[in-house]
TORBAFI-883337 format. One record per residue: residue in one letter; y, x, z of N, C-alpha, C in turn. Coordinates in steps of 0.02 Angstrom, whole numbers, padded with zeros to 5 digits, always signed. Layout:
BEGIN
aYXZYXZYXZ;...
This chain:
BEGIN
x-00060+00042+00000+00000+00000+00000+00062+00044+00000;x+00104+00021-00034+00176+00064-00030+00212+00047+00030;x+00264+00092+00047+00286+00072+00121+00341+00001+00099;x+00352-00031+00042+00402-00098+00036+00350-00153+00078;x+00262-00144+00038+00219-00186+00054+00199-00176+00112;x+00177-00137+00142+00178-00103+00220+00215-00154+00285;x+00289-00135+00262+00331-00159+00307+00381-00252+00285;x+00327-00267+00226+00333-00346+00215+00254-00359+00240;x+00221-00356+00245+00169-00366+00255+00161-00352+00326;x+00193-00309+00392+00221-00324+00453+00261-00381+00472;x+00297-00387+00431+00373-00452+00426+00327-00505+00431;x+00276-00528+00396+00228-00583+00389+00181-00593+00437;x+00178-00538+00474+00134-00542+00531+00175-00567+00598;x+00237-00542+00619+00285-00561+00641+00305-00627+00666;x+00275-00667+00671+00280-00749+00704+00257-00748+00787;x+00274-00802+00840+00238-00812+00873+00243-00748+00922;x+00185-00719+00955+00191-00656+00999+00201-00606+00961;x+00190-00598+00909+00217-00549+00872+00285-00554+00829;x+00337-00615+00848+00392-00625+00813+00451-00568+00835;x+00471-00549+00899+00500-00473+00898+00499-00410+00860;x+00427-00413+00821+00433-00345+00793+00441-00350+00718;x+00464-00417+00701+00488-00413+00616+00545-00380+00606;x+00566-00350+00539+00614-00333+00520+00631-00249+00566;x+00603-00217+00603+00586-00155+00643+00587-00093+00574;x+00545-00098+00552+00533-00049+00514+00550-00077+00434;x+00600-00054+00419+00636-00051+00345+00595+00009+00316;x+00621-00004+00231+00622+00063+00176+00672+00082+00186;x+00679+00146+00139+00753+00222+00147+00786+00132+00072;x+00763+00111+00054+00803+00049+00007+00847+00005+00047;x+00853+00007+00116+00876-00056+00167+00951-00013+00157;x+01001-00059+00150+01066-00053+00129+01110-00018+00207;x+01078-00019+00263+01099+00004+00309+01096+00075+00315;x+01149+00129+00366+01170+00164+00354+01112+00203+00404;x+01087+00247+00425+01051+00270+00466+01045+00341+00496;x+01037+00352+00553+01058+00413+00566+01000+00464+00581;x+01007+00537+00596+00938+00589+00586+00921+00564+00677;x+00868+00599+00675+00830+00607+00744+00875+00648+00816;x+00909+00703+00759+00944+00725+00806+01005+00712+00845;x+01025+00641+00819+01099+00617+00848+01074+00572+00892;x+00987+00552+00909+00955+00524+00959+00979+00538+01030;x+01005+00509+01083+01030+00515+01161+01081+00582+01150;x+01145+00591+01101+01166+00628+01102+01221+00638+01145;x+01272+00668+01150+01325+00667+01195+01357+00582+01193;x+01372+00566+01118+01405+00504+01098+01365+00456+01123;x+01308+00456+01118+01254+00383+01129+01259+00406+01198;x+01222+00436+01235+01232+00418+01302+01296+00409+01321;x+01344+00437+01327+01423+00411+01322+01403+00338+01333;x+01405+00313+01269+01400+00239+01253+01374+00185+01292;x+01302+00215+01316+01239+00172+01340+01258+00176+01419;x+01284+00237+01439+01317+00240+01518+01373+00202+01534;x+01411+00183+01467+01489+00147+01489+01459+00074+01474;x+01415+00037+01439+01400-00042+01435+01363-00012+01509;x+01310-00005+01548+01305-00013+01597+01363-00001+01674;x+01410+00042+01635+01465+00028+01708+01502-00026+01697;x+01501-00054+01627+01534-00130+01639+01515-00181+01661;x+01448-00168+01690+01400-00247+01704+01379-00206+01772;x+01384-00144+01813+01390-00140+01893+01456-00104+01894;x+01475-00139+01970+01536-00117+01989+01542-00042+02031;x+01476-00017+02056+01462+00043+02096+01442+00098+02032;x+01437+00152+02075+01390+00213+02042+01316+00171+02020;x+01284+00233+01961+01214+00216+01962+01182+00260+01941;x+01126+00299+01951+01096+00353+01920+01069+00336+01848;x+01131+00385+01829+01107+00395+01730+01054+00380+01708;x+00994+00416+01763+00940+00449+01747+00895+00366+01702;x+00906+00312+01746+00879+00240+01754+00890+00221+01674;x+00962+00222+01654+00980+00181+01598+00956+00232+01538;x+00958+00293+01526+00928+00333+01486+00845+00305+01473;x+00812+00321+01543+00751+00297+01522+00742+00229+01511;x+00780+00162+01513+00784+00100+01489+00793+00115+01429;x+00856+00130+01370+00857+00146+01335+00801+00180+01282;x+00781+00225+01313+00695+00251+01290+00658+00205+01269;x+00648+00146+01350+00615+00088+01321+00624+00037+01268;x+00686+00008+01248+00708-00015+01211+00667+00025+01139;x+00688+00072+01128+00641+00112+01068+00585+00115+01077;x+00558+00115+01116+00481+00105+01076+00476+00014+01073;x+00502-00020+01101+00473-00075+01111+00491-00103+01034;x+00549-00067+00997+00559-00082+00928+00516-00050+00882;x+00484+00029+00909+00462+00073+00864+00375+00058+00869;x+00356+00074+00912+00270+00055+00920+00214+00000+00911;x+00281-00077+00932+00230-00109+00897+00207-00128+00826;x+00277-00110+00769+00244-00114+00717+00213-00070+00674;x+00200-00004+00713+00168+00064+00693+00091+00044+00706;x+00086+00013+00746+00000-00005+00789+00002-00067+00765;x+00049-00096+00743+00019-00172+00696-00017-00147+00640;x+00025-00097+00598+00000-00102+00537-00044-00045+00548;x-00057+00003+00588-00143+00026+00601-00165+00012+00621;x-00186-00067+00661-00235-00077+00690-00243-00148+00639;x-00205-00177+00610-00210-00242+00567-00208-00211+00501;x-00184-00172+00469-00167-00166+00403-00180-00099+00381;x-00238-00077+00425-00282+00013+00402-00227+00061+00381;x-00159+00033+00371-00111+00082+00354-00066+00117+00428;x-00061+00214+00397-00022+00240+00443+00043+00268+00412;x+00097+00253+00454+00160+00248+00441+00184+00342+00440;x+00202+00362+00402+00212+00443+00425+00284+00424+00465;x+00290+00457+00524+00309+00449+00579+00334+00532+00585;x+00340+00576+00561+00371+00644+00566+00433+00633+00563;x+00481+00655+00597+00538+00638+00626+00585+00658+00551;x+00573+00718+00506+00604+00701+00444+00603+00660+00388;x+00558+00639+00399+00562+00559+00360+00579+00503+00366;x+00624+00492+00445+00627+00463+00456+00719+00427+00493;x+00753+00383+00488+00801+00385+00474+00802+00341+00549;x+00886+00307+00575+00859+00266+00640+00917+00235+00629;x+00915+00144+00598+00989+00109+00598+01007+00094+00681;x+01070+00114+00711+01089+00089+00766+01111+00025+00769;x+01097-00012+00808+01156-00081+00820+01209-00065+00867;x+01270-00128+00854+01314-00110+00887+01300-00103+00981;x+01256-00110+00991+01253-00103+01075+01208-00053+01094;x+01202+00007+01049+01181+00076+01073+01088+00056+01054;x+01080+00007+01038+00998-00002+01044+00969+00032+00951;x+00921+00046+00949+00891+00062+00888+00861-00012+00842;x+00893-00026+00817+00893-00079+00789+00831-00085+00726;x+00808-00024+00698+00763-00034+00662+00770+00041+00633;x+00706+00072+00608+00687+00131+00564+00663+00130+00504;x+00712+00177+00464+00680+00195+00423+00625+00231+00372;x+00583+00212+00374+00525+00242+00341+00519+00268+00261;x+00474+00323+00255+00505+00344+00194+00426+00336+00136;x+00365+00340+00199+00298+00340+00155+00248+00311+00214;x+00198+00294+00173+00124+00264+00208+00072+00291+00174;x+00004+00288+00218-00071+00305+00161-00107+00234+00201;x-00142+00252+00157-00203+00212+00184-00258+00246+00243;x-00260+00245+00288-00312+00260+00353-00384+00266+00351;x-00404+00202+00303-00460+00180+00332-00527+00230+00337;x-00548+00219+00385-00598+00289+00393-00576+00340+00430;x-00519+00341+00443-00489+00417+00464-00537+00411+00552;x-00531+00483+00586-00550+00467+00646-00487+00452+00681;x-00479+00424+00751-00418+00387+00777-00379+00453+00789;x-00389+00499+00809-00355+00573+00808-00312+00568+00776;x-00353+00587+00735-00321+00641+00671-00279+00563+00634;x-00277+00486+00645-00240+00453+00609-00171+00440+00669;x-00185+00444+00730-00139+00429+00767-00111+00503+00790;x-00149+00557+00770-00108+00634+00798-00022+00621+00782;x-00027+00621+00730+00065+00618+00709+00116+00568+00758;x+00091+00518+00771+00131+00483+00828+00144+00495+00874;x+00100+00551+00912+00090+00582+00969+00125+00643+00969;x+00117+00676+00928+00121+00755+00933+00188+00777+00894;x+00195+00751+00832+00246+00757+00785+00303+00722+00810;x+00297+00666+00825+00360+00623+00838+00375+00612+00884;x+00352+00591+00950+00370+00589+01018+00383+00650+01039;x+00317+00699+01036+00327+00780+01072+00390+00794+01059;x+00420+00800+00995+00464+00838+00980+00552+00803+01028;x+00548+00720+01009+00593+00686+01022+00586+00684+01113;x+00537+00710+01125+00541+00693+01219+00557+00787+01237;x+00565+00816+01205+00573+00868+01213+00655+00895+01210;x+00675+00854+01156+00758+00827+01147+00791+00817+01211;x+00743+00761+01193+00781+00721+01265+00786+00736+01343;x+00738+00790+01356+00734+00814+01414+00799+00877+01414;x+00798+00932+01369+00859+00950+01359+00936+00918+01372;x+00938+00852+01353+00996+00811+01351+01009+00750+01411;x+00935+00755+01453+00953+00719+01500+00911+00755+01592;x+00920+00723+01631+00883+00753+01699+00836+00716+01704;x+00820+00665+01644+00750+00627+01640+00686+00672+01630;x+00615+00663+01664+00581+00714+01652+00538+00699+01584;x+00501+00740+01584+00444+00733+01515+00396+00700+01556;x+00375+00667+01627+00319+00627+01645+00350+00571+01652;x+00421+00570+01645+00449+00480+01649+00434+00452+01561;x+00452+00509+01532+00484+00470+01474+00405+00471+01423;x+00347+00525+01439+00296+00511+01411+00255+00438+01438;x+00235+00441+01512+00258+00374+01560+00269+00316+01517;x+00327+00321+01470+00358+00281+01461+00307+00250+01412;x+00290+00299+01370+00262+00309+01283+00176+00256+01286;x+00171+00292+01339+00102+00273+01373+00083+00200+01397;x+00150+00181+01409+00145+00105+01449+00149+00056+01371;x+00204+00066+01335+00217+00046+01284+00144+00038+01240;x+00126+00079+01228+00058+00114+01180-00007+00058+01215;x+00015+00042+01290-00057+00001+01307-00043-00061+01316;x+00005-00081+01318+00034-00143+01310+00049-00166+01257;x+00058-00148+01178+00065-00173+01125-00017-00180+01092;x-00067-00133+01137-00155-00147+01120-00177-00197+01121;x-00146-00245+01205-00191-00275+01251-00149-00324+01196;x-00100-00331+01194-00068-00378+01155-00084-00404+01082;x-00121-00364+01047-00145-00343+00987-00208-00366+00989;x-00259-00349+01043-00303-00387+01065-00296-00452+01080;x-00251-00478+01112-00259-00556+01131-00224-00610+01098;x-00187-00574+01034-00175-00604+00968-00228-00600+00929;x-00247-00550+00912-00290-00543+00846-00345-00535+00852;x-00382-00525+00933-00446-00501+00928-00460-00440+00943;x-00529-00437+00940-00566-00381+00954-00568-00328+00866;x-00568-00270+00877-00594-00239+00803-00604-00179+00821;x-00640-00132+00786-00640-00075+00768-00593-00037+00793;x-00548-00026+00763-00487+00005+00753-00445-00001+00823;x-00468-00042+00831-00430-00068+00913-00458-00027+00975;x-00506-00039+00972-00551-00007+01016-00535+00068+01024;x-00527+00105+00957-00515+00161+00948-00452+00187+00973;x-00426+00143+00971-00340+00174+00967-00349+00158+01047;x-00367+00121+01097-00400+00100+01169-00419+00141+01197;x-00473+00186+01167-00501+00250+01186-00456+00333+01184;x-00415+00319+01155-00343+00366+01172-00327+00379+01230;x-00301+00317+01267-00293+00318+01324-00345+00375+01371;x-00398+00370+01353-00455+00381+01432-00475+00453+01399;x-00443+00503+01347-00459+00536+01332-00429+00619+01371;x-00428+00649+01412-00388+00688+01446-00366+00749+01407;x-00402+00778+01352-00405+00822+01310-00415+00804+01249;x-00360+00834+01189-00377+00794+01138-00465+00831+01092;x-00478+00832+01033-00523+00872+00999-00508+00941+00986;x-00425+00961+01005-00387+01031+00972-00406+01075+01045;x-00413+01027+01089-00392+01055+01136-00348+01073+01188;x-00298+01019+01170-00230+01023+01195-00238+00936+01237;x-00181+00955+01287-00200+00884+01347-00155+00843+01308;x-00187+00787+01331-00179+00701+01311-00102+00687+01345;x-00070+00690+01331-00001+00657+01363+00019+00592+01373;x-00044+00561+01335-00034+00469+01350-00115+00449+01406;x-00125+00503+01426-00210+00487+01454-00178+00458+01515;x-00226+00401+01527-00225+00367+01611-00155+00317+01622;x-00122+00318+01557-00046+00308+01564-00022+00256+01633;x-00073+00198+01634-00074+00136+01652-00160+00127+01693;x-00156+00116+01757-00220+00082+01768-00217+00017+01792;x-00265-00025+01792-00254-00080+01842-00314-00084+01917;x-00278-00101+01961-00303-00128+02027-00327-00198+02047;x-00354-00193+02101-00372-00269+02115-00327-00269+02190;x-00285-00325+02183-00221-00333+02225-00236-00411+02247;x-00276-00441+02312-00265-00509+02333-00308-00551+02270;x-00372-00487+02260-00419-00551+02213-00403-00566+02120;x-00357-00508+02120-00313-00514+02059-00319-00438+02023;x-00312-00423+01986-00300-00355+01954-00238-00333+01927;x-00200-00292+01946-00124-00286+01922-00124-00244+01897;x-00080-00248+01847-00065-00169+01782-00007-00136+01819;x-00054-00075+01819+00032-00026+01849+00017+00043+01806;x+00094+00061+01803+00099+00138+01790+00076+00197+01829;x+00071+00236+01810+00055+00307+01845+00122+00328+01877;x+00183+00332+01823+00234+00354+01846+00290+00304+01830;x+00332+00306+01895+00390+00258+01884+00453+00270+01817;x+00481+00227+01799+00517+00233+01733+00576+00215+01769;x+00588+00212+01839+00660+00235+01856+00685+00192+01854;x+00688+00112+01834+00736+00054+01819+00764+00042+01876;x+00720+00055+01928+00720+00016+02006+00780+00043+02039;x+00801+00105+01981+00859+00148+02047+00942+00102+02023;x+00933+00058+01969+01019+00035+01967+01031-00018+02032;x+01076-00025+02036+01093-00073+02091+01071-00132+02096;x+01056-00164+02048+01016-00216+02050+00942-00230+02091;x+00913-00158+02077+00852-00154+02094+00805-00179+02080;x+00810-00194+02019+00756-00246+01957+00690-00198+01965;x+00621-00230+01955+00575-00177+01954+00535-00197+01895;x+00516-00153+01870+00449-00184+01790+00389-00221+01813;x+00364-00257+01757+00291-00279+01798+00263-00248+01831;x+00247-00186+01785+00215-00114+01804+00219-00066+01851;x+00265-00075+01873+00292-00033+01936+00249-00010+01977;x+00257+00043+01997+00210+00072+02038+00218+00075+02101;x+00306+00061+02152+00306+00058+02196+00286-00015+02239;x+00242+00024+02304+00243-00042+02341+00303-00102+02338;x+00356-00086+02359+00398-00138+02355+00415-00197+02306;x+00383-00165+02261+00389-00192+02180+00345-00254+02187;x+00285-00222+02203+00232-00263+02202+00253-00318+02252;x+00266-00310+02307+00297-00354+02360+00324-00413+02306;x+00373-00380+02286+00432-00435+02257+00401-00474+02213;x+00373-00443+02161+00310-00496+02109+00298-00544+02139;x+00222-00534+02214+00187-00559+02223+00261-00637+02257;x+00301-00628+02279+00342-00676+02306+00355-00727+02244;x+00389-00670+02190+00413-00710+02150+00345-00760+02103;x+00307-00743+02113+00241-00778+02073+00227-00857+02128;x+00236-00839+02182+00217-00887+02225+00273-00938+02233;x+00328-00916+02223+00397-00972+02197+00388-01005+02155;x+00333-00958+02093+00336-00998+02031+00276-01053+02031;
């Protein structure tokens, strides 16, 4: 498939639980203007993304929180339609950070990427078809970003990890069970890859049995909890978090 059909053929999948991730991944043909990898959390964007959050709290707040929110926001635009169309559509998106372009919206968020090529997968082993997502494009971009922020490389991989198992389970309970699913599942629990080099998404997420129930949590916190608000993710790993859930579930 060419990447026009690729990423219309995502667009179509796109309804329903999967209606967020249409329109995510454009061609270098999308009339929008787009910027390199490296103007990613730069002086200007964080600038940006730190001043909409001092307009909505009136106190201090550690940077560190809205940076790694921000993070999230990108994958939650970038991953699920990369793992749609390899786990639904045998196609892998080349994902090497020079091929790849990033339209901003006006509120600092990544509004959609541009892609420049696709192959066809099928057959590949899950490695060697998902290595490039891992190694090429995150490594390099969490490596950026640690330079440019006091966020660490276990928050923001953390981050990659939660994303990556949550767009599965999701993928699963839309579409089913498959092959391909399974595979990309088994990533997770792998601690070492085949090269030899450690798994940076291994263990990302486990779940517990909490009051008869099983709860999804992170390994490592993603920091949201520190703005003043004190919002916590589902996932959260601190006790208190869990506290607050379990209240708020019982309200509901």
């Amino acid at each position: 498939m060419t990447p026009e059909k690729v990423c219309e053929a995502i667009d179509r999948l796109a309804v329903a639980d999967y209606a967020s991730f249409g329109g995510r991944l454009v061609t270098l043909q999308d009339p929008r203007p787009g910027v390199p990898s490296d103007r990613l959390l730069d002086v200007a964007m964080r600038e940006a993304i730190e001043h909409r959050f001092a307009r909505r709290f009136a106190t201090e707040f550690d940077v560190r929180s809205v940076q790694s929110i921000w993070m999230k926001w990108y994958l939650n635009a970038f991953i699920p339609p990369v793992l749609m169309a390899d786990i639904l559509l045998g196609q892998s998106i080349s994902v090497d950070l020079p091929d790849l372009s990033f339209i901003m919206a006006d509120d600092g968020r990544v509004a959609a990427v541009k892609i420049a090529s696709t192959r066809d997968s099928t057959g590949e082993e899950p490695f060697h078809r998902l290595r490039p997502l891992i190694f090429d494009h995150f490594a390099p971009l969490i490596e950026m970003w640690c330079d440019r922020t006091d966020v660490t490389a276990r928050v923001f991989w953390s981050n990659v990890g939660n994303t990556f198992e949550a767009m599965l389970r999701r993928i699963e309970a839309v579409s089913g069970a498959s092959e391909r699913l399974s595979e990309a599942q088994r990533l997770l629990s792998v601690v070492v890859t085949p090269w030899g080099v450690a798994n940076p998404l291994f263990d990302a997420v486990y779940y517990a049995l909490e009051e008869g129930a099983l709860e999804r949590r992170r390994r490592v916190c993603c920091l949201q909890y520190l703005l003043p608000d004190r919002r916590f993710c589902k996932a959260c790993p601190i006790e208190e978090a869990r506290t607050v859930h379990r209240q708020e579930g019982t309200r509901s």
